[in-house]
C-alpha positions as CSV (number, residue, x, y, z in Angstrom):
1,X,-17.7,-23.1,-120.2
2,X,-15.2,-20.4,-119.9
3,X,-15.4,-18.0,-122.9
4,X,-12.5,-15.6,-125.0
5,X,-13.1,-12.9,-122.9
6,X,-13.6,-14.7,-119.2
7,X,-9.6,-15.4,-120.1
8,X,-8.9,-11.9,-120.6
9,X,-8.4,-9.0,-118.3
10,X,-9.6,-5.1,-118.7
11,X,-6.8,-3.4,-118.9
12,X,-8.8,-0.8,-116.1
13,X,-9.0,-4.6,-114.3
14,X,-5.3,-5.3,-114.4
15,X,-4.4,-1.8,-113.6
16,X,-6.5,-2.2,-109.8
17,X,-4.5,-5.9,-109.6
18,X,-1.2,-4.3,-109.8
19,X,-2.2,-2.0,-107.5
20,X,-3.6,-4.4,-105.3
21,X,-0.8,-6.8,-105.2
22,X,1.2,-3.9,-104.4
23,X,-0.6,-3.3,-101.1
24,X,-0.7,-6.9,-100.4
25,X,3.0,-7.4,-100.2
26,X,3.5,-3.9,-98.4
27,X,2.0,-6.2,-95.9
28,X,3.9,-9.2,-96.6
29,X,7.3,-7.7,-96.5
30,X,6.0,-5.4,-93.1
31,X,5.4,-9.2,-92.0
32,X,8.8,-10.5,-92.9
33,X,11.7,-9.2,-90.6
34,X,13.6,-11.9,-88.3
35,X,12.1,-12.9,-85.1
36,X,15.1,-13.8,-83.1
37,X,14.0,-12.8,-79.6
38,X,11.4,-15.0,-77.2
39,X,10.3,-12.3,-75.1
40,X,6.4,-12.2,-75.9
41,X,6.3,-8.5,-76.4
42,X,9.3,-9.1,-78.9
43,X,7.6,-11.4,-80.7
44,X,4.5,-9.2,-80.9
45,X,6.6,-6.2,-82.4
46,X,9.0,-8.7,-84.8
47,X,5.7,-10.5,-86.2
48,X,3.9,-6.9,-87.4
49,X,6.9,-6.3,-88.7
50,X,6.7,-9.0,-90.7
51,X,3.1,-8.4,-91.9
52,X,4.1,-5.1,-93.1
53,X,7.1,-5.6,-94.7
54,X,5.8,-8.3,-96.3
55,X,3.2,-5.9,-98.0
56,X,5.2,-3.2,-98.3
57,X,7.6,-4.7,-100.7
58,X,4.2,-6.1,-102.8
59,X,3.0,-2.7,-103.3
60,X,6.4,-1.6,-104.7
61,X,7.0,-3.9,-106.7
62,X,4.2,-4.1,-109.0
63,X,3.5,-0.2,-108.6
64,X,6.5,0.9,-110.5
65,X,5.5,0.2,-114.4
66,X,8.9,1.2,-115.6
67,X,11.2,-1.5,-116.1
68,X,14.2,1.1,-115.3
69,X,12.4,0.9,-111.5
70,X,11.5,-2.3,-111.3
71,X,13.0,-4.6,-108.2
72,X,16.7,-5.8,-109.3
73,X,16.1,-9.1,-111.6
74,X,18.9,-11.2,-112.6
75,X,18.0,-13.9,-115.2
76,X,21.2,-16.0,-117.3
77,X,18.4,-17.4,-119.7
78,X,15.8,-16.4,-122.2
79,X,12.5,-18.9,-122.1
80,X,12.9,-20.9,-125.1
81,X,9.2,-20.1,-126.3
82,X,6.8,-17.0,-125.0
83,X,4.2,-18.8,-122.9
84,X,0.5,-17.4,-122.9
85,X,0.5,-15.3,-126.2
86,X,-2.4,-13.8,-127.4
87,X,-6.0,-14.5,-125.9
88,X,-4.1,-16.0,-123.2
89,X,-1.8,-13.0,-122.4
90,X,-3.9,-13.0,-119.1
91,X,-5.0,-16.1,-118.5
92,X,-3.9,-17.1,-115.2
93,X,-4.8,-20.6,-116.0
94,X,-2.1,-21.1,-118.4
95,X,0.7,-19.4,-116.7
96,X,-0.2,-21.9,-114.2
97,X,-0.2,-24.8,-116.7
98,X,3.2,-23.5,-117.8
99,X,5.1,-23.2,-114.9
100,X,3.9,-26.5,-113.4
101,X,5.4,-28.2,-116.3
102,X,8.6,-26.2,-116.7
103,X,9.2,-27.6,-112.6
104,X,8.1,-30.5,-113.6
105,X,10.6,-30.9,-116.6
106,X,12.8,-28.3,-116.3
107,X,13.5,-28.2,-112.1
108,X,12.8,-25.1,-110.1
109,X,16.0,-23.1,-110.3
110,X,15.8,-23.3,-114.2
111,X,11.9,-22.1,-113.4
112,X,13.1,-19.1,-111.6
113,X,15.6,-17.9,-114.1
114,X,12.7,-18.3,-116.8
115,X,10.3,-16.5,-114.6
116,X,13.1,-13.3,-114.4
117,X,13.6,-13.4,-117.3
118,X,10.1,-12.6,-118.3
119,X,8.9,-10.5,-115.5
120,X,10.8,-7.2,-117.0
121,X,8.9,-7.4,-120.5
122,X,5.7,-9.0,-118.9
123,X,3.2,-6.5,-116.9
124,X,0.4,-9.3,-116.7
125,X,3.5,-12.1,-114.7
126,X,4.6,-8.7,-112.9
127,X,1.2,-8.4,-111.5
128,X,0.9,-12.1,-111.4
129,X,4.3,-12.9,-110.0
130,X,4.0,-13.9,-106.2
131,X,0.7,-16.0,-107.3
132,X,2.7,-17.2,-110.0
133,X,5.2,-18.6,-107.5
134,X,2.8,-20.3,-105.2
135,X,2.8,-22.3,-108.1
136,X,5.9,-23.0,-108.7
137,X,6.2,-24.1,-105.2
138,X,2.6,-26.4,-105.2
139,X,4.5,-28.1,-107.6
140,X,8.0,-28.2,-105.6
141,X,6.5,-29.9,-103.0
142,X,5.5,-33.0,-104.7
143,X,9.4,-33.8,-105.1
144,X,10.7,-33.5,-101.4
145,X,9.7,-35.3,-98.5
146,X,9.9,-32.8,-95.8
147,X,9.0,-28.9,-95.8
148,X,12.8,-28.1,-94.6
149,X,14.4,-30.1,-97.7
150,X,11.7,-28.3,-100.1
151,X,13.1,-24.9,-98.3
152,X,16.6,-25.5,-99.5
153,X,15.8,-25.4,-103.5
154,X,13.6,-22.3,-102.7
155,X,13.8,-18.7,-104.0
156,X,12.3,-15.7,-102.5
157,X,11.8,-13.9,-105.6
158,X,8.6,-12.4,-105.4
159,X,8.3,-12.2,-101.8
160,X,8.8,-15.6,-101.2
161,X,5.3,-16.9,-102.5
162,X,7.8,-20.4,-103.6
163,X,7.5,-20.7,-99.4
164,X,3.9,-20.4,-99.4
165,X,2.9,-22.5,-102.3
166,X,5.2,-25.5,-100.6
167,X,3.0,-25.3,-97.5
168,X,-0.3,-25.3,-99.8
169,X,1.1,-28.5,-101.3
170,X,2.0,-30.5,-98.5
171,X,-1.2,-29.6,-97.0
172,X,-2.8,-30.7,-100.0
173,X,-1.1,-34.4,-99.9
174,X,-2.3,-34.1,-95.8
175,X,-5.5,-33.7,-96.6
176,X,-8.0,-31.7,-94.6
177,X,-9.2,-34.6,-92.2
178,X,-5.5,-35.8,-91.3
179,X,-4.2,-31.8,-91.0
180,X,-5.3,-31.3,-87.0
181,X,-3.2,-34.2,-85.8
182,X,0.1,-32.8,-87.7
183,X,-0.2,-29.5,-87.5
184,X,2.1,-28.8,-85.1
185,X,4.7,-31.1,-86.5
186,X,4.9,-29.3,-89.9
187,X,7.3,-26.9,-89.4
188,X,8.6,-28.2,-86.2
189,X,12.3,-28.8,-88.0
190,X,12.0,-25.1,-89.2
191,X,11.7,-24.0,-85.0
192,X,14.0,-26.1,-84.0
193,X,16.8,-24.8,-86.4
194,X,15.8,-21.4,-86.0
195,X,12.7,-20.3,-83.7
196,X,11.4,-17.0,-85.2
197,X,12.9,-16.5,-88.0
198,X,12.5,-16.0,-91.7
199,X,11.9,-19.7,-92.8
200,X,10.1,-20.5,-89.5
201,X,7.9,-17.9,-90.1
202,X,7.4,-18.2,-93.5
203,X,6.3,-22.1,-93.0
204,X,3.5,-21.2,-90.1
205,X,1.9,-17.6,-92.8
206,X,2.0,-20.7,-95.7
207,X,0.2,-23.0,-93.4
208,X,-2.6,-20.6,-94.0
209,X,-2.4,-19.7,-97.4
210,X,-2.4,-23.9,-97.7
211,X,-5.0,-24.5,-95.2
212,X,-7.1,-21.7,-97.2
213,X,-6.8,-24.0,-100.6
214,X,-7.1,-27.1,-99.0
215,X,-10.7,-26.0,-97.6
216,X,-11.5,-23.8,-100.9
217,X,-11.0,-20.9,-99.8
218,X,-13.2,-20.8,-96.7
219,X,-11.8,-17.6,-94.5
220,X,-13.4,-18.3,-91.1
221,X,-13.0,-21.9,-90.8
222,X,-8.8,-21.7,-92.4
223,X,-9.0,-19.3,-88.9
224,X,-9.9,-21.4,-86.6
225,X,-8.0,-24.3,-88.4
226,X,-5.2,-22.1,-87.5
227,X,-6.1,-22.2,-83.7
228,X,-4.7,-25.9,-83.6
229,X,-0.8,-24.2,-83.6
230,X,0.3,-24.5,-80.0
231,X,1.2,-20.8,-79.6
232,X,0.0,-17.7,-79.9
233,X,2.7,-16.2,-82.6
234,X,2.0,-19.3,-85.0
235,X,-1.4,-19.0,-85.2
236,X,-1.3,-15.2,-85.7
237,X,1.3,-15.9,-88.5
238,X,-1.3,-18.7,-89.9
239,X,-3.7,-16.0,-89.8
240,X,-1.7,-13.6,-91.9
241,X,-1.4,-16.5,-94.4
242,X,-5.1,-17.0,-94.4
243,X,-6.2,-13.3,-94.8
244,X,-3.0,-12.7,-97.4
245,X,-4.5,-15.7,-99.5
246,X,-8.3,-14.2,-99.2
247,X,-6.7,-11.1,-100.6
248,X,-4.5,-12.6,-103.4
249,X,-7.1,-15.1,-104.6
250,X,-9.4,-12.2,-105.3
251,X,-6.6,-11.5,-108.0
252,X,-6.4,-14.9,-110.1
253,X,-9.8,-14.5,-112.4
254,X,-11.8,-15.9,-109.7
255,X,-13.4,-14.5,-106.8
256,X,-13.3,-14.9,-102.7
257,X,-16.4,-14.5,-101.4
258,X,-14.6,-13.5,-98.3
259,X,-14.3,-10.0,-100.2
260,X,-17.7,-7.5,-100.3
261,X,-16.9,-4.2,-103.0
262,X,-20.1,-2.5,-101.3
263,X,-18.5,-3.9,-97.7
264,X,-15.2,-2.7,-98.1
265,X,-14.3,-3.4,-94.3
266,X,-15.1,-6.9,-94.9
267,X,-14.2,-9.6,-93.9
268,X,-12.6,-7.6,-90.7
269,X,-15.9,-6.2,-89.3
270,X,-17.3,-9.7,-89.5
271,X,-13.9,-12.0,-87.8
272,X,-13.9,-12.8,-84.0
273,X,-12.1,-9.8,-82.4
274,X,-8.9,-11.7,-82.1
275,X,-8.5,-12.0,-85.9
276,X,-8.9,-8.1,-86.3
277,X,-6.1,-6.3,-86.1
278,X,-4.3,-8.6,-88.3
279,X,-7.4,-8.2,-91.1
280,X,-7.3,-4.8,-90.5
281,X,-3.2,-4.4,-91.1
282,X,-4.1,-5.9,-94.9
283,X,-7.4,-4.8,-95.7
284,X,-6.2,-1.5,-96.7
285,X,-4.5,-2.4,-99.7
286,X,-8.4,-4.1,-100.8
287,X,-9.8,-1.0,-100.3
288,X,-7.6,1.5,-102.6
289,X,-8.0,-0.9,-105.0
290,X,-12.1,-0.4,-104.9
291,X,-11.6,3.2,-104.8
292,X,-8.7,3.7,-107.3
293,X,-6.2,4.6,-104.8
294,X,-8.5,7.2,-103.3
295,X,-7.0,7.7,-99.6
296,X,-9.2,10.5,-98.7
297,X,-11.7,7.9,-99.3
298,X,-10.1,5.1,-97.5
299,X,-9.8,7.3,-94.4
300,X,-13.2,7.9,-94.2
301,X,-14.1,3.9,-94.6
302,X,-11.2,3.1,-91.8
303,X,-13.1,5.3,-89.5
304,X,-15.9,3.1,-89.7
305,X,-14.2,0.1,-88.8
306,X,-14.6,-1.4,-85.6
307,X,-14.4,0.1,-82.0
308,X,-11.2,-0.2,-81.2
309,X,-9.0,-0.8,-84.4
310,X,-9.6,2.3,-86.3
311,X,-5.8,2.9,-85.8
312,X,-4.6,-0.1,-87.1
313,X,-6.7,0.5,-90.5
314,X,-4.9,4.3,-90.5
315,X,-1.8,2.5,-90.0
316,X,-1.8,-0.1,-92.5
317,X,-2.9,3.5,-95.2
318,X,0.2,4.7,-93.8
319,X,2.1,1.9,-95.1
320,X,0.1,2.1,-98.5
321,X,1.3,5.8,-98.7
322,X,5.2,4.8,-98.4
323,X,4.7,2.0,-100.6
324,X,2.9,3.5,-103.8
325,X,5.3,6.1,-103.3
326,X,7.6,4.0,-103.2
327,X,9.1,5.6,-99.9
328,X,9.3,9.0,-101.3
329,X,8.8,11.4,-98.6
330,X,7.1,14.1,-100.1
331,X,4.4,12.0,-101.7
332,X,3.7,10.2,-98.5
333,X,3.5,13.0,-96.3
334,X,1.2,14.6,-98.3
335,X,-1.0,11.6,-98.4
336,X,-1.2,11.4,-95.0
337,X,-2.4,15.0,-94.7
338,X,-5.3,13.8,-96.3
339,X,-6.5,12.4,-92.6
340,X,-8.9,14.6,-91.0
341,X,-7.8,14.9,-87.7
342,X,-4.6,14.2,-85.6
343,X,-5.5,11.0,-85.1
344,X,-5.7,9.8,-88.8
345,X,-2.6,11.6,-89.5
346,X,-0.2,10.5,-86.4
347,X,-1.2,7.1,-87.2
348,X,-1.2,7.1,-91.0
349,X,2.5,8.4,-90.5
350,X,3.0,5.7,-87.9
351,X,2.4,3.4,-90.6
352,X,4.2,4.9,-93.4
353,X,7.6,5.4,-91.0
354,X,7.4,1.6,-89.9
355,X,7.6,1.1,-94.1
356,X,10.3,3.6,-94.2
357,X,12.4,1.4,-92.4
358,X,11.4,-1.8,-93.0
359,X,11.8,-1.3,-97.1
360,X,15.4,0.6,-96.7
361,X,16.4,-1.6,-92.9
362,X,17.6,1.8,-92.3
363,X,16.3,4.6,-90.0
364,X,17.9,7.5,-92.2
365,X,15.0,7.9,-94.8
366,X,12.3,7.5,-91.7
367,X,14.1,10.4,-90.3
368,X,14.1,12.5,-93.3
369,X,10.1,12.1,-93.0
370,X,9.9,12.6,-89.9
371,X,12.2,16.1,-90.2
372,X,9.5,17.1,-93.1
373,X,6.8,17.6,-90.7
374,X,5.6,20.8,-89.7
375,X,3.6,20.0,-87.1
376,X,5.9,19.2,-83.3
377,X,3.5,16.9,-82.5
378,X,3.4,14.7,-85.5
379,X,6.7,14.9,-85.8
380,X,7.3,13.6,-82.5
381,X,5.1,10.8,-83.1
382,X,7.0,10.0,-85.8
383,X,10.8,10.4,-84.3
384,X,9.5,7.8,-81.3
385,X,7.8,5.3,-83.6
386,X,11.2,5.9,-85.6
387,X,13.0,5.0,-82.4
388,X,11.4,2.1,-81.7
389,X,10.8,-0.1,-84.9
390,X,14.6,0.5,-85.8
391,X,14.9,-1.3,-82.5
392,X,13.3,-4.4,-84.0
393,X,15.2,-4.7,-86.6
């Protein structure tokens, strides 16, 4: 029976959510740029950027606690009642009640404008907000036929999580048994109007956040459930969903046991080595969280990470340093002197350039950080990488 204070969070406990749901979206928003071109190696560069923009814009938005900061929220109404008051402030369950019903009865643009309305005045739906929109799409999806027509009443207000919960939904009416024969077909309409791009991607990342809730959250077999998409960019993209979900579900008063607080490398060091490097581009955001934003301490936990990947884990803490910094280039260069070595440093400002641009879609902040380096070297890691990635966008 769940008790008075199961429904309530720490405020120490909501503090670590925000943070964490700030790294997770860093790596959504990383993971969310257009992929336009076909060429493999194209596709490779277009989908982490994806990833980490994706994340990126997470982190930001539920780092900054002052309203004055907060992401740019227009709302033309004011929600008729406060939902959730008092021992339910932080209840996740009855947010979730609430906004099923206000789709339900109210229709989802009138849900959106209730849900802006309340994230400025509202830390607990701020911290809460891309879950809270999974929900809002679950509940979407029972009203349209096809993914595509469930796409065009969407909103991508809090990094698109409406997107994500449509895909948990459908897969839901599927049903586990019947989901390997239609996999493929799911967001075939999405391809065909526009191969790569932001709704085609966004349907393939929320066939794993679905396949994740349709199998109860099991990590490993959602990954190979994945494996079923025909080519290789839809099942990494499924895999992104699957790992973004193991991440997020840590966050809504229950637990993944896909997630180790004395492991803080897992579920990475335990995934088949072609599931890595995309575990390893999130798992950062996890790990400040345990260590209350302690990056010294996160370097020192990347470098135990597996042969070989050690640089995407310094990477994705780059990305965490521009995005709790909100791209500031002071702050994030100083937090990436906090690597040891050149190696943890060249990569952790890899990382936090990539953000740079992906947050602004502009090189001219990246090259403000990279012009605030002392050291040649660094700084001409950071001027190529700067090069480069504005390429991809």
């Amino acid at each position: 029976m769940k008790t008075e204070s199961d429904s309530r969070l720490p405020d120490r406990y909501m503090k670590t959510n925000i943070l964490l749901v700030i790294g997770i979206i860093v790596v959504f928003l990383f993971l969310s740029i257009v992929l336009l071109q076909k060429n493999p190696q194209e596709e490779t560069a277009s989908l982490e950027a994806f990833i980490n923009q994706m994340l990126s814009q997470e982190v930001r938005g539920e780092e900054t606690p002052s309203v004055a900061d907060l992401p740019l929220v227009v709302s033309v109404v004011e929600p008729s009642e406060k939902p959730c008051e008092g021992d339910n402030h932080t209840n996740f369950d009855c947010y979730e009640t609430y906004f099923q019903h206000a789709v339900r009865n109210e229709g989802i643009a009138q849900t959106f404008e209730v849900l802006k309305a309340l994230y400025p005045e509202n830390e607990y739906v701020r911290a809460q907000c891309h879950p809270i929109t999974h929900v809002i799409g679950q509940e979407a999806s029972k009203k349209f036929a096809t993914v595509a027509e469930a796409y065009t009443k969407g909103d991508s207000f809090c990094w698109s999580g409406y997107y994500h919960g449509v895909l948990e939904g459908v897969i839901a009416k599927i049903g586990y048994a019947n989901l390997a024969e239609q996999m493929n077909d799911i967001c075939a309409p999405l391809a065909k109007a526009r191969a790569y791009s932001f709704d085609h991607y966004n349907c393939v990342h929320g066939l794993g956040h679905g396949i994740m809730a349709v199998t109860q959250n099991e990590l490993f077999q959602s990954l190979e459930t994945c494996n079923v998409l025909s080519d290789t960019w839809s099942r990494q993209s499924c895999w992104s969903g699957a790992f973004m979900e193991n991440i997020i579900v840590d966050n809504k008063n229950h637990f993944t046991k896909y997630l180790k607080p004395e492991e803080p490398l897992y579920p990475c060091n335990a995934a088949g080595k072609e599931y890595k490097g995309t575990c390893y581009l999130m798992q950062t955001s996890y790990m400040l969280k345990l260590t209350n934003g302690d990056f010294a301490k996160v370097f020192e936990q990347c470098a135990r990470a597996d042969e070989g990947f050690q640089d995407i884990c310094y990477q994705s803490l780059g990305r965490d340093a521009s995005g709790r910094s909100v791209s500031n280039v002071q702050q994030t260069k100083a937090t990436c002197s906090l690597g040891k070595d050149f190696q943890q440093q060249s990569n952790c400002v890899t990382g936090a350039v990539k953000d740079f641009i992906s947050y602004h879609h502009s090189d001219v902040q990246a090259k403000e950080l990279c012009a605030a380096l002392e050291e040649e070297e660094l700084r001409g890691v950071c001027t190529s990488t700067a090069e480069t990635y504005a390429k991809v966008l």
